[in-house]
C-alpha positions as CSV (number, residue, x, y, z in Angstrom):
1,X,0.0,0.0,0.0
2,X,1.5,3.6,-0.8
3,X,-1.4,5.5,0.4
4,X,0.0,8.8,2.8
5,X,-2.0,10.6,5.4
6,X,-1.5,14.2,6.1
7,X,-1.9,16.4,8.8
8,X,-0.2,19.4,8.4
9,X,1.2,21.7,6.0
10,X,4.9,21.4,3.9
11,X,3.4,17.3,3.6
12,X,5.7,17.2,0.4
13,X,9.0,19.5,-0.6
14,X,10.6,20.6,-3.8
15,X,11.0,16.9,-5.4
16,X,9.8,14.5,-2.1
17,X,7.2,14.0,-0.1
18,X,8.8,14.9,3.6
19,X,7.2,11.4,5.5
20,X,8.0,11.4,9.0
21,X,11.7,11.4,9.1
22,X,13.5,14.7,10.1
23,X,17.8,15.9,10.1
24,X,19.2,16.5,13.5
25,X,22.5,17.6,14.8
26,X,24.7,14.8,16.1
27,X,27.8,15.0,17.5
28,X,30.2,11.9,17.7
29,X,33.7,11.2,19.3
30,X,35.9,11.5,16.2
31,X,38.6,9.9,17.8
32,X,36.4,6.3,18.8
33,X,33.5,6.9,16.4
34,X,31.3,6.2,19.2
35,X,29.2,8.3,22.3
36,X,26.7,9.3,19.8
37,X,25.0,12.4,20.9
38,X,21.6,14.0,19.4
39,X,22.1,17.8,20.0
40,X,18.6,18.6,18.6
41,X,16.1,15.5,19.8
42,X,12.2,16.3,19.4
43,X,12.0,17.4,22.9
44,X,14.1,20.5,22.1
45,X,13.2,21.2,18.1
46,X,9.8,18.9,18.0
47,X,9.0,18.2,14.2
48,X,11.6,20.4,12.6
49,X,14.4,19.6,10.4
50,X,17.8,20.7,12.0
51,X,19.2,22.3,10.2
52,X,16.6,24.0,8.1
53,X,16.7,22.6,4.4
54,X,18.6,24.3,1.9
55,X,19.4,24.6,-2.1
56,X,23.1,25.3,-1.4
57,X,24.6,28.3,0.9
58,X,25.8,28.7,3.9
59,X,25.9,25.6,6.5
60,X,23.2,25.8,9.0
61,X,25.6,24.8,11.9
62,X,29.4,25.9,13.1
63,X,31.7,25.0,15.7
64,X,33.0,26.8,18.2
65,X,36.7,27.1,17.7
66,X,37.3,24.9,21.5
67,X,34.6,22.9,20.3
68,X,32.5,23.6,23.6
69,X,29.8,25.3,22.0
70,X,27.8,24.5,18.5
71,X,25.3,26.8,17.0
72,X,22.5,25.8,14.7
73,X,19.3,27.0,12.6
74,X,16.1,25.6,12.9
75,X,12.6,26.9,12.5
76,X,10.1,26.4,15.8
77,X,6.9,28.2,13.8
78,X,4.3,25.9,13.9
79,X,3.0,26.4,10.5
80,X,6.6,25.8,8.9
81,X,4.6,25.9,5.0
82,X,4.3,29.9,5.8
83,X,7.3,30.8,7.5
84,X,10.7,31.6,6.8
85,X,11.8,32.4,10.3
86,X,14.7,30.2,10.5
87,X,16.6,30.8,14.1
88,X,20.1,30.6,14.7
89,X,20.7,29.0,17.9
90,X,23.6,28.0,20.2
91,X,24.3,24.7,22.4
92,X,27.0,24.4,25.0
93,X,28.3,20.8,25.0
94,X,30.6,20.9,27.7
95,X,27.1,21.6,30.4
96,X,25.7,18.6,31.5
97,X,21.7,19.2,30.7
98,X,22.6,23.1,28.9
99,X,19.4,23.8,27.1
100,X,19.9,25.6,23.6
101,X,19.6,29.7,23.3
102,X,18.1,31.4,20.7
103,X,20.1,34.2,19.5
104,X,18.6,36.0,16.8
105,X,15.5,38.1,16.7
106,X,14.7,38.8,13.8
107,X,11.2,37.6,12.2
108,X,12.9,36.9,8.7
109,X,15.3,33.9,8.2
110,X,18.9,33.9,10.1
111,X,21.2,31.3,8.7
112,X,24.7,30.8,8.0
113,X,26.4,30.6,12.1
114,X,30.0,31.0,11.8
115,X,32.4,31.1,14.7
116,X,35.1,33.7,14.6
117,X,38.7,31.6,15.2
118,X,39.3,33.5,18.1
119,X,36.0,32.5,20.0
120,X,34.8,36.0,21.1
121,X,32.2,36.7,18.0
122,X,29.5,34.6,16.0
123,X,28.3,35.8,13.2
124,X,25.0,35.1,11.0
125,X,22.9,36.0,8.2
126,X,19.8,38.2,8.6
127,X,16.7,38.6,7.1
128,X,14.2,41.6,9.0
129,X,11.2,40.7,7.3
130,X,9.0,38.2,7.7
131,X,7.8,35.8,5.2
132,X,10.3,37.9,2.7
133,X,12.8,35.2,1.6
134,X,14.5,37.6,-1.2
135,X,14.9,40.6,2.0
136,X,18.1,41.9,2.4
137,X,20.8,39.3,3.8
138,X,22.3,41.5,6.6
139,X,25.3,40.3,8.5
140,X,25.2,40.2,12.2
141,X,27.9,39.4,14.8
142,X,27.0,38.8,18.1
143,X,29.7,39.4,21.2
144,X,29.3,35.9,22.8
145,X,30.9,37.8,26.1
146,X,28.5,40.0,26.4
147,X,25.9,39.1,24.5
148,X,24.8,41.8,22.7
149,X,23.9,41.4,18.9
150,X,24.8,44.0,16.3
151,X,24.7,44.4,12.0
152,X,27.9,45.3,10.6
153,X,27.0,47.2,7.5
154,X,24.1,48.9,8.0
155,X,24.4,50.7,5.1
156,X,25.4,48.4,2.5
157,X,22.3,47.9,0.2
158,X,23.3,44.6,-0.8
159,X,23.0,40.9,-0.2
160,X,25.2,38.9,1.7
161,X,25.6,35.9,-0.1
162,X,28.3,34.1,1.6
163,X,31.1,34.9,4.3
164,X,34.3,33.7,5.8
165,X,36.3,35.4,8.7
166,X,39.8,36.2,8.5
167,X,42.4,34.2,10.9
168,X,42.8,36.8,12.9
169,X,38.9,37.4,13.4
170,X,39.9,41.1,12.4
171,X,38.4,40.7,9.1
172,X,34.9,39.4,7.6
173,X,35.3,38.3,3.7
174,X,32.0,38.1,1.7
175,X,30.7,37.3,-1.6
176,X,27.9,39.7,-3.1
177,X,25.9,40.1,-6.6
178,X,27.1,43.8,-8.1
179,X,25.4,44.5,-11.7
180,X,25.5,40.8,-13.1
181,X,28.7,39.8,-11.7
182,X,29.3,38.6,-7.7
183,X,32.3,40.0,-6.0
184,X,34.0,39.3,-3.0
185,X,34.3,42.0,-0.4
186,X,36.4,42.8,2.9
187,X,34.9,44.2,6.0
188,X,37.4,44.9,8.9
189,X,35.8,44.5,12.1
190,X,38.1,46.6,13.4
191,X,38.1,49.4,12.2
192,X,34.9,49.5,10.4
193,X,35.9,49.8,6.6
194,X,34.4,48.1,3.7
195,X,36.8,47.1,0.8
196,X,36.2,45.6,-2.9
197,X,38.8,43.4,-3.2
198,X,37.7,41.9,-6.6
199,X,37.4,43.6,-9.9
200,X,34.9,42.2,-12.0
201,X,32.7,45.5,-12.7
202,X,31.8,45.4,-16.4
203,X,34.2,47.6,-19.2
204,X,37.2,47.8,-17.4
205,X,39.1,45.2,-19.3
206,X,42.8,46.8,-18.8
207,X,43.4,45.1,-15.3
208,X,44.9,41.9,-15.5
209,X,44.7,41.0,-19.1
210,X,46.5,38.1,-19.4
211,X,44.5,36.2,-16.2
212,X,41.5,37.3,-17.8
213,X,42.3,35.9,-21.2
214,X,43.3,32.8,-18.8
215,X,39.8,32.4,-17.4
216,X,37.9,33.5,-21.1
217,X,36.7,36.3,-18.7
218,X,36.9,39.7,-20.1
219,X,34.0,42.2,-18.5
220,X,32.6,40.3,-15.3
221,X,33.1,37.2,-12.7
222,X,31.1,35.4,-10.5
223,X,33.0,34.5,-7.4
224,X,31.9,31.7,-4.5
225,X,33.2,28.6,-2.2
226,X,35.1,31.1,-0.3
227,X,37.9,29.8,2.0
228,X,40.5,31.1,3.9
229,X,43.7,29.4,3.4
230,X,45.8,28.3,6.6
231,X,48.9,31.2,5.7
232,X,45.9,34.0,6.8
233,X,47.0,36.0,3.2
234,X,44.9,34.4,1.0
235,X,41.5,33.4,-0.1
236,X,40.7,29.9,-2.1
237,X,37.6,30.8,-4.5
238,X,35.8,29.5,-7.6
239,X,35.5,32.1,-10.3
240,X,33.6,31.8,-13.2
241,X,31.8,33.7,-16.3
242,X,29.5,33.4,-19.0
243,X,32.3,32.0,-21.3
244,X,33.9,29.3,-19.0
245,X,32.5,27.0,-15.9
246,X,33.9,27.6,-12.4
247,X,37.6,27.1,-12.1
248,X,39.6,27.6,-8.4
249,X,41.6,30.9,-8.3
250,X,43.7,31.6,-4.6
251,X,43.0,35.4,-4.2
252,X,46.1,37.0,-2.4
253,X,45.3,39.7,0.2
254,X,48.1,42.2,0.3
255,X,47.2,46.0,2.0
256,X,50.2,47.1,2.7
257,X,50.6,50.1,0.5
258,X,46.9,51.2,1.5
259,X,47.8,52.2,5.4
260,X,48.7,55.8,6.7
261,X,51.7,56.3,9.3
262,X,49.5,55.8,11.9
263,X,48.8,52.8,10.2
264,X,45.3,53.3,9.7
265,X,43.3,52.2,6.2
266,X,43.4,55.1,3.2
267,X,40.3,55.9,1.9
268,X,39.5,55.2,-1.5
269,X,36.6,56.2,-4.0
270,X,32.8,54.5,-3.2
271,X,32.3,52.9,-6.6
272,X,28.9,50.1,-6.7
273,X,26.1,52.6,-5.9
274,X,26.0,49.9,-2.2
275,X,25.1,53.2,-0.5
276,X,28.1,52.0,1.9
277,X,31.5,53.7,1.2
278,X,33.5,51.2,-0.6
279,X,37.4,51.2,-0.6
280,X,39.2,49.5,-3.6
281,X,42.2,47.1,-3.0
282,X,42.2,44.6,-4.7
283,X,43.6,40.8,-4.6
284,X,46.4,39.6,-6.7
285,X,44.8,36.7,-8.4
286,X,45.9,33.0,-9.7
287,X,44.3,30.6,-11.2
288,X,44.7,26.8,-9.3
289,X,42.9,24.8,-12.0
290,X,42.1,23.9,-15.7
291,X,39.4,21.7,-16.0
292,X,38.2,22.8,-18.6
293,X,40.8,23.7,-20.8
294,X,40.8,21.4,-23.4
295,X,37.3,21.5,-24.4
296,X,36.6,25.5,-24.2
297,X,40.2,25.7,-26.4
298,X,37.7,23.4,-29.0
299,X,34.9,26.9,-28.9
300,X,34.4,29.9,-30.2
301,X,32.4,31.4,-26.5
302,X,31.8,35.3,-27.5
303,X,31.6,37.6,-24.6
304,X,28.1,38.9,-22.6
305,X,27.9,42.4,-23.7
306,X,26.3,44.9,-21.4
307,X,23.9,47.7,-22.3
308,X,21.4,50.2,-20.0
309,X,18.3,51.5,-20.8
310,X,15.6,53.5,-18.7
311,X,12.7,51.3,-17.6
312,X,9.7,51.3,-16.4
313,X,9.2,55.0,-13.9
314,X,12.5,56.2,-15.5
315,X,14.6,53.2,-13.5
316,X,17.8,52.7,-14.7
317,X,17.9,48.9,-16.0
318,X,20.5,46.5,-17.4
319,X,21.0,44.2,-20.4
320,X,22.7,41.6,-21.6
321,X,23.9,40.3,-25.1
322,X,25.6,36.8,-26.6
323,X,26.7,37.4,-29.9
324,X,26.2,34.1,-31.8
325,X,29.6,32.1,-32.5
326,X,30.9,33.1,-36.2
327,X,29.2,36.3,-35.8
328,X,28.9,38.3,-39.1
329,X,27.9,42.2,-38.5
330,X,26.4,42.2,-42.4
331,X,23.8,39.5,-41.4
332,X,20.6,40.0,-39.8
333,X,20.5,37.1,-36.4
334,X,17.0,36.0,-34.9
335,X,16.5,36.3,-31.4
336,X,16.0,34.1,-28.2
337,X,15.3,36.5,-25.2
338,X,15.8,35.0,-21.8
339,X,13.4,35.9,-19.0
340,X,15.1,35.0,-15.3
341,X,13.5,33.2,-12.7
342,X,13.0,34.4,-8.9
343,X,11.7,37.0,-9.6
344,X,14.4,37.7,-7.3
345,X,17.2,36.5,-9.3
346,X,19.8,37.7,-12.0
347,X,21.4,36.6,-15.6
348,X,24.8,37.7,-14.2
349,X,28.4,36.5,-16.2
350,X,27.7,32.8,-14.9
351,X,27.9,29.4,-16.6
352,X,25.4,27.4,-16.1
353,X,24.2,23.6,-16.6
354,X,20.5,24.3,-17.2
355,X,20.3,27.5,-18.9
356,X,23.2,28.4,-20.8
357,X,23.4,31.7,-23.1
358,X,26.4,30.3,-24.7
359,X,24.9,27.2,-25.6
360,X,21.3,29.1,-26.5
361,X,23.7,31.6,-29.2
362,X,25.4,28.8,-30.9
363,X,22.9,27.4,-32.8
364,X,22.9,30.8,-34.8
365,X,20.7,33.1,-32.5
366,X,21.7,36.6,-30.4
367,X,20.4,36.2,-26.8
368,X,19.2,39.1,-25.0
369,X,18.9,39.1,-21.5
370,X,17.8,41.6,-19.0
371,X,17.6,42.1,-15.2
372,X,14.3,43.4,-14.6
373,X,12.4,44.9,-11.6
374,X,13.0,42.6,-8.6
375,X,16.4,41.4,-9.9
376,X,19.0,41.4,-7.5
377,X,22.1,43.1,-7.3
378,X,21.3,46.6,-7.8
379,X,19.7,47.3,-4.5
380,X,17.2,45.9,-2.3
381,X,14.3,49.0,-3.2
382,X,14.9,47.5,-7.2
383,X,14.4,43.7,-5.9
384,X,11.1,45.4,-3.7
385,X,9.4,46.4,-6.9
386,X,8.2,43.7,-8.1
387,X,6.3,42.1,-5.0
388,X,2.7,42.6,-5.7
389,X,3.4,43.8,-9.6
390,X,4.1,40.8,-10.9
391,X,3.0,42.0,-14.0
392,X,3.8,45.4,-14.1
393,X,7.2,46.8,-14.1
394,X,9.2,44.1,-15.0
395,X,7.1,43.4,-17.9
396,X,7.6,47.0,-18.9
397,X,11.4,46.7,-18.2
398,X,11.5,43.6,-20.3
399,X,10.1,45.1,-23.2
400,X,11.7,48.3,-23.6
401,X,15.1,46.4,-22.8
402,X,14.1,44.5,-25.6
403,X,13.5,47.8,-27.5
404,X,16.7,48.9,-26.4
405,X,18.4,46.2,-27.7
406,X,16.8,46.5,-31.0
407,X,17.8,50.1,-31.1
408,X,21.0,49.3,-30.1
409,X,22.5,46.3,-32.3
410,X,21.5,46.6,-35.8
411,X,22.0,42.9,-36.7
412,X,19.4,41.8,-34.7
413,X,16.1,40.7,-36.9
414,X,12.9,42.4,-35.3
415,X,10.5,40.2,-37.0
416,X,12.3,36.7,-35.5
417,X,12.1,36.8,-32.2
418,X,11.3,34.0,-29.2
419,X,10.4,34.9,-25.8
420,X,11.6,32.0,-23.4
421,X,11.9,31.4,-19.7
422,X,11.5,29.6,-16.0
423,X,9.9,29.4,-12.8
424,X,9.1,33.1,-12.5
425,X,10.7,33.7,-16.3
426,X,7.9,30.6,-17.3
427,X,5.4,33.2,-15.1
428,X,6.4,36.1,-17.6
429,X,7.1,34.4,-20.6
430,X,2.8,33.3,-20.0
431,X,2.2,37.0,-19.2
432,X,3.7,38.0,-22.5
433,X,1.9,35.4,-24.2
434,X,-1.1,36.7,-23.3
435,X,0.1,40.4,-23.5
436,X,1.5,40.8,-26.9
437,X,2.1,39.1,-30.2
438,X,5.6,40.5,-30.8
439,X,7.3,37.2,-30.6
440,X,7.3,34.4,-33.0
441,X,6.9,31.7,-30.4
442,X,7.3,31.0,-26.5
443,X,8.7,28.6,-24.4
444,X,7.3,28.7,-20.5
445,X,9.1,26.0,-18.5
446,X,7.4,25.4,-14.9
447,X,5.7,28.6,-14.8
448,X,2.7,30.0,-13.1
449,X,-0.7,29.9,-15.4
450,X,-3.3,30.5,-12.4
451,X,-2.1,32.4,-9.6
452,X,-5.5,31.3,-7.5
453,X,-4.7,27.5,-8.1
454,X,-0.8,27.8,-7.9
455,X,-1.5,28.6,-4.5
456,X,-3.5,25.5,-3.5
457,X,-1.1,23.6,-4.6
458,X,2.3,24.8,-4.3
459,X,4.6,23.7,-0.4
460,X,6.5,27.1,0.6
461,X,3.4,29.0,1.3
462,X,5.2,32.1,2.5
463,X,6.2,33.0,-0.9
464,X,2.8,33.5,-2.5
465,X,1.5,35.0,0.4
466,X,4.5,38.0,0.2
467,X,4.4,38.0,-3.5
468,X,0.6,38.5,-4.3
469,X,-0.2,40.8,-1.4
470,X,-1.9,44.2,-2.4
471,X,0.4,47.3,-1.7
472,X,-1.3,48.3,1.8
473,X,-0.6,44.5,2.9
474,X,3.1,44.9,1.7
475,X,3.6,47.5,4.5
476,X,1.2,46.2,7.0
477,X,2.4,42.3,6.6
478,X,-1.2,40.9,5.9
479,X,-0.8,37.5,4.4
480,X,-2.1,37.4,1.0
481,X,-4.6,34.6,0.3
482,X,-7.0,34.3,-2.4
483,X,-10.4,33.9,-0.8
484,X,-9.4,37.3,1.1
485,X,-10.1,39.1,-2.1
486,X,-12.1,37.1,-3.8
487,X,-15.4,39.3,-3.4
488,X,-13.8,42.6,-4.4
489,X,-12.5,44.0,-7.5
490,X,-9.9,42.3,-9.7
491,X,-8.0,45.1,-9.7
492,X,-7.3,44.8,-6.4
493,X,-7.0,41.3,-6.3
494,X,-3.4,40.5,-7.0
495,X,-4.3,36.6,-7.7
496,X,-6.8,37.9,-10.5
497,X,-4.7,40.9,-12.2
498,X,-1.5,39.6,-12.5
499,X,-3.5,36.3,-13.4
500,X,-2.1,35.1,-17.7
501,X,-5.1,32.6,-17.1
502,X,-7.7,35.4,-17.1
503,X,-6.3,36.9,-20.3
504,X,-5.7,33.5,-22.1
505,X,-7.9,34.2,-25.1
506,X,-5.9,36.6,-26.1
507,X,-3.1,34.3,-26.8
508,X,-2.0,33.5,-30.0
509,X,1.7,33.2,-29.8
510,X,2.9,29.4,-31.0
511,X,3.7,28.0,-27.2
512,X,6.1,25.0,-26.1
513,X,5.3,24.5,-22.6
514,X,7.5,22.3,-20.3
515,X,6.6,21.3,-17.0
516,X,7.9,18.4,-14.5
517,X,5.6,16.0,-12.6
518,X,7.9,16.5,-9.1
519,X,7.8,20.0,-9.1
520,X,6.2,20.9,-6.2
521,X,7.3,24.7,-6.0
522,X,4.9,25.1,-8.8
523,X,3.1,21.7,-9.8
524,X,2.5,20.1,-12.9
525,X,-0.9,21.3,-13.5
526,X,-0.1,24.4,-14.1
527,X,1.4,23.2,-17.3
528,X,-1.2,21.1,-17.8
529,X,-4.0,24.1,-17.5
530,X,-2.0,26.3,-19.6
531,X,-1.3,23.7,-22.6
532,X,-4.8,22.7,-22.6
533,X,-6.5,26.3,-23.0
534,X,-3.7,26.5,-26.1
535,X,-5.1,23.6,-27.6
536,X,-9.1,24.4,-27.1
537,X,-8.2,27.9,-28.9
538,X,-6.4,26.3,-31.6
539,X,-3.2,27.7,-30.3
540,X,-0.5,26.2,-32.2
541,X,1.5,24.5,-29.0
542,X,3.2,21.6,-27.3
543,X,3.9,20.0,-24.3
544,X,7.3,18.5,-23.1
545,X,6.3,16.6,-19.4
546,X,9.5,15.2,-17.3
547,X,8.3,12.4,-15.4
548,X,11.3,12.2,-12.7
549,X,12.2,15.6,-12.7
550,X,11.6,18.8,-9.9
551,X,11.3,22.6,-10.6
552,X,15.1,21.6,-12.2
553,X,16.2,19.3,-15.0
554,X,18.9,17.9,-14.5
555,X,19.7,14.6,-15.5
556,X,22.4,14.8,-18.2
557,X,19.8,12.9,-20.9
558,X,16.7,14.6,-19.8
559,X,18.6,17.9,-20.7
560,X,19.6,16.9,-24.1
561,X,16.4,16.6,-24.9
562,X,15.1,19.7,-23.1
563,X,17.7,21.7,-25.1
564,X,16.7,19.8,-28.4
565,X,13.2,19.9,-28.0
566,X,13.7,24.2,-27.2
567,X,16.2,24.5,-30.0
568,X,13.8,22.9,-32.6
569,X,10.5,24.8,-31.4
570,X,12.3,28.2,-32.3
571,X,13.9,27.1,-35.0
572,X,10.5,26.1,-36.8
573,X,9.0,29.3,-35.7
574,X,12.0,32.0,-36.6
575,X,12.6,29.5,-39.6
576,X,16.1,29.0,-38.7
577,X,18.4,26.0,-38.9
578,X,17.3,23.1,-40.8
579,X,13.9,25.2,-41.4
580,X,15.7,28.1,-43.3
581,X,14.1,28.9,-46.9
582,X,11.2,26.8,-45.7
């Protein structure tokens, strides 16, 4: 028998249904492999999972450097489906019967625990709203002395994505998202200066030529894995761009020249609009590996050109453009423009597996890309916009960036364009569908059809709740739920107006939609409601369904065909490929 019974919310998770196991904390003797010892048992954390489930990130525990002390997240809310108060907590192990302290406060999520070597501090990630999971990532240290709790960079209007201390707990290194690329950052603890330490802000190409011809990086980087080497004067890192997958790089720290006589830091220019005054000094960089030498020495991988444009209420936005491999200025390209997901996300100078603007460009296209209200890195007010607008700025964003890019690069054919995307890029790209008719065809991949339905059915409740709430309930912190506004307006029903079902017979765009049967962030019936209302209208359309796949594909045959089944639909619609002259 496989039957399940359910009585209580977050029953099933991204791909699995959760059953009744949960994670704990256990800590074991390393020397005899034995004493056993569950730090978080159901009489401290009841049903949650310890730590708190994750994607990738930070760790949800750390030791303290004596090892007498462990800190932890977990979430106590009852209703886990609708929070995203994670907790970071602390554990003394060498007190027989200690009880675990909370010690964060804040109503968002805190994650990420991390011990300075020296004992005295513990720092965390912070997020101050409440059901918000795209809030600002603050980072907090606590004094574990006396106690009191404190963020570091109150000004800096950026996330913090990922940190490591320096050996001599002076110093907090951090990773954060800067205009489509992710840099790493110093903060000295000290004496309270921020510093860039990487240099991967788009046009400046004359620092460090020959490492970046090294890397095929030429405009932008995406750094992560952050790790301080043992010597204290140098980061370990993986570094990657739109042109090349990660490789490690050791990232040299050398200040010397930038102290006074008094031997304090000199001040240097604030550059990345962070609102925080930002030194500049950077690393001296190397590269560790070359994995992939041999087969990126076999491609011709043009670089991601930036461009600006004003937006929707004058904003100032950015774009992105591949260049097909080949590329001949004379000829007139057709068009696949990528919508991100999120929408609190970013097409940033990153390789990636699943959706790859190198890979999307070689088969003869330019790719166009831009980072739309509620993308992040450009300040947490541009990544506010787009809760409760779904529809509305970024849309308008997205098309004049599109404009822009029409205006701006001459080979690019108007009258052959495809209008792709996933999660909330599949949301938009069934907005646009239903919006205009200035694409040849669309590809939505596991995006939101019926707002009403999607949130019936979806497990991390929190997120619709923040993202369809009116603009008095933004402020106020009024979950948003469909039946609340059900008997008024649809114009002030959030469900309703930014709703592509409710507009779906205005559709006449030829549609490939894709949609996986374990995706639970936004299930398979979305898909299935959306390709059917194609097909009743006489929609010209198609369905590609993944059996044993989540919100993600990624099983290396499964994405073959997803990339040949995507490459074929607009290749028949912008008769390209083997359908040129047909």
């Amino acid at each position: 028998m496989k039957a399940m019974v359910f009585d209580h919310l977050l029953y099933r998770h991204w791909t699995a249904f959760t059953g009744e196991k949960r994670s704990h904390v256990f800590v074991v003797s390393a020397a005899l492999g034995t004493d056993v010892r569950d730090l978080t048992p159901k009489s401290a954390v009841g049903d949650a999972e310890t730590p708190t489930f994750s994607l990738g990130g930070p760790l949800g525990y750390a030791w303290a450097p004596d090892s007498s002390e462990i800190a932890y997240v977990t979430n106590l809310d009852e209703v886990k489906a609708a929070s995203t108060n994670n907790d970071v907590f602390t554990l003394r192990l060498d007190e027989k019967g200690a009880k675990a302290e909370k010690i964060s406060t804040s109503p968002g999520s805190d994650d990420g625990p991390a011990y300075s070597p020296d004992g005295k501090w513990l720092a965390f990630r912070s997020q101050a709203r409440a059901g918000f999971e795209s809030d600002r990532f603050r980072l907090m240290v606590m004094d574990r002395k006396g106690g009191s709790t404190k963020e570091l960079m109150p000004q800096f209007d950026r996330w913090v994505d990922e940190f490591v201390w320096a050996p001599d707990s002076r110093s907090v290194y951090f990773a954060s998202a800067q205009s489509g690329t992710e840099q790493v950052y110093q903060y000295s603890v000290s004496d309270k200066t921020l510093t860039l330490r990487t240099k991967g802000v788009r046009g400046d190409e004359s620092r460090d030529a020959d490492l970046a011809r090294d890397l095929s990086l030429s405009q932008g980087a995406e750094y992560g894995g952050l790790a301080m080497n043992s010597d204290g004067h140098s980061l370990i890192a993986t570094m990657m761009s739109a042109r090349a997958p990660s490789e490690v790089v050791v990232l040299k720290v050398d200040d010397r020249e930038e102290r006074d006589d008094t031997g304090n830091h000199l001040a240097r220019k604030a550059f990345d609009g962070s609102g925080s005054s930002v030194r500049e000094v950077l690393f001296e960089e190397r590269r560790l590996t070359h994995l992939n030498d041999s087969v990126l020495g076999q491609l011709e991988l043009p670089k991601m050109e930036e461009y600006q444009f004003t937006g929707a209420e004058n904003a100032k936005v950015e774009g992105f453009v591949v260049r097909p491999p080949g590329f001949d200025p004379k000829k007139k390209y057709p068009v696949k423009f990528l919508i991100h997901g999120g929408p609190q996300g970013a097409w940033g100078d990153a390789w990636s597996y699943r959706w790859n603007p190198e890979l999307m460009a070689a088969s003869g296209y330019v790719v166009v890309m831009v980072n739309p209200r509620g993308s992040t890195g450009y300040g947490q007010k541009f990544i506010d916009e787009v809760s409760g607008d779904w529809g509305g700025r970024a849309y308008v964003d997205l098309m004049k960036g599109l404009d822009a890019a029409e205006s701006k690069f001459p080979f690019i054919d108007k009258t052959r364009e495809c209008a792709l995307g996933a999660s909330y890029g599949g949301y938009m790209a069934n907005w646009v569908l239903t919006h205009t008719d200035r694409f040849k065809c669309i590809v939505t991949h596991d995006g939101m059809y019926n707002p009403a339905s999607a949130y019936g059915d979806t497990e991390e409740l929190w997120f619709n709740e923040w993202e369809f709430r009116r603009a008095g309930d933004l402020a106020s912190g009024k979950q948003a739920q469909p039946w609340k506004y059900a008997a008024g307006p649809a114009a002030e029903d959030p469900f309703r107006k930014w709703s592509p079902m409710l507009h779906i017979q205005d559709a006449k765009t030829p549609t490939l939609v894709i949609h996986s049967q374990l995706d639970y962030r936004l299930d398979v019936s979305e898909g299935y409601q959306l390709f059917t209302a194609l097909q009743r209208l006489g929609v010209p359309s198609k369905m590609l369904y993944f059996p044993d796949e989540g919100h993600w594909v990624q099983k290396p045959q499964n994405s073959q065909l997803w990339n040949a089944t995507v490459s074929d639909w607009c290749d028949r619609w912008t008769r390209s490929g083997p359908y040129a002259g047909k």
